[in-house]
Steps between C-alpha positions, in 0.01 A plus 500: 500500500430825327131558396581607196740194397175215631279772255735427211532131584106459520435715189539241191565794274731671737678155550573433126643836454714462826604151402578568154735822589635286727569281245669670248712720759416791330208591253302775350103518471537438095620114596246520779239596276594233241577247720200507702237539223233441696542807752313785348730805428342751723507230797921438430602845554243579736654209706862596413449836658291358804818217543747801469325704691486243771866420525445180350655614167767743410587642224885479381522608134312773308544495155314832226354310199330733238385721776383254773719388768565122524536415845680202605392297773631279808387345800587759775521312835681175633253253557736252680567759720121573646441088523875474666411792736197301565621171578795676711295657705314128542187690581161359490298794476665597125496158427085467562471861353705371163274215526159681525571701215657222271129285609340837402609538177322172405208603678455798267602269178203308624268725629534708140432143304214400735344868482482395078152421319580160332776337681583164388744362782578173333585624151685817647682237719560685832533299819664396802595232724662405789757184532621437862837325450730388727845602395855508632637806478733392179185339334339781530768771371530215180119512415479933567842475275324248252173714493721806385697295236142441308342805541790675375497413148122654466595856642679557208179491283409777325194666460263383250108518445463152582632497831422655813716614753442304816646478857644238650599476878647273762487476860695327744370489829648552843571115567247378765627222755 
């Protein structure tokens, strides 16, 4: 997978302006702006040019408004595509690669929060686990599915000051016999 998508992916700030554009189809940076309240200014459009710049955004519409133009953005690549190329070519060399840098974007998230004066693990309510389960195939598929069904609800959530943004992953293994 392309550097530059796992950068976006790992970057929380990167990721809510990637998943929000996604979201609405098409947006400009005055929704982004408002919608994500929390991202300084200078860091949205400093990120919107970065993600353009880097293929991972295009833009499709600009629009003058009292002297400035009002570009219109949209995600600019097929993501299906790069994971179907992926699993079509059934290759375990991407696959570990996609891996290492999905791993390393939590490493960073981490590293960044332990590298803090004043931490307070329990109250900032960061962990993780692991459950060995052992799963048909079609339990398994249910509980990923079921996992999905709650978690959806929550990444509609807007910004506010009294939450933070947080990021949640799940692995599934390689089965072991």
């Amino acid at each position: 997978m392309d550097q530059k998508i796992m950068d976006t992916f790992t970057n929380p700030v990167k990721c809510k302006i990637f998943m929000e554009v996604q979201k609405c189809k098409e947006t400009n940076a005055k929704h982004l702006a408002e919608t994500l309240s929390d991202v300084p200014q200078a860091t949205l459009y400093r990120y919107l040019k970065k993600m353009t710049a880097d293929g991972i955004l295009k833009i499709v519409n600009e629009t003058p408004i009292r002297g400035v133009i009002e570009k219109t953005y949209a995600i600019a690549m097929d993501m299906k595509k790069g994971f179907e190329e992926m699993i079509d070519q059934n290759s375990g060399e991407a696959y570990m690669q996609s891996f290492m840098q999905y791993m390393l974007g939590f490493a960073e998230q981490f590293q960044t929060y332990c590298s803090q004066d004043n931490i307070d693990i329990i109250n900032d309510r960061s962990g993780f686990s692991l459950t060995h389960l052992y799963l048909t195939d079609e339990e398994l598929e249910a509980l990923v599915k079921k996992i999905g069904d709650t978690i959806k609800p929550f990444t509609e959530n807007p910004s506010r000051e009294d939450r933070n943004i947080r990021t949640i992953g799940l692995i599934v293994s390689p089965p072991q016999k």
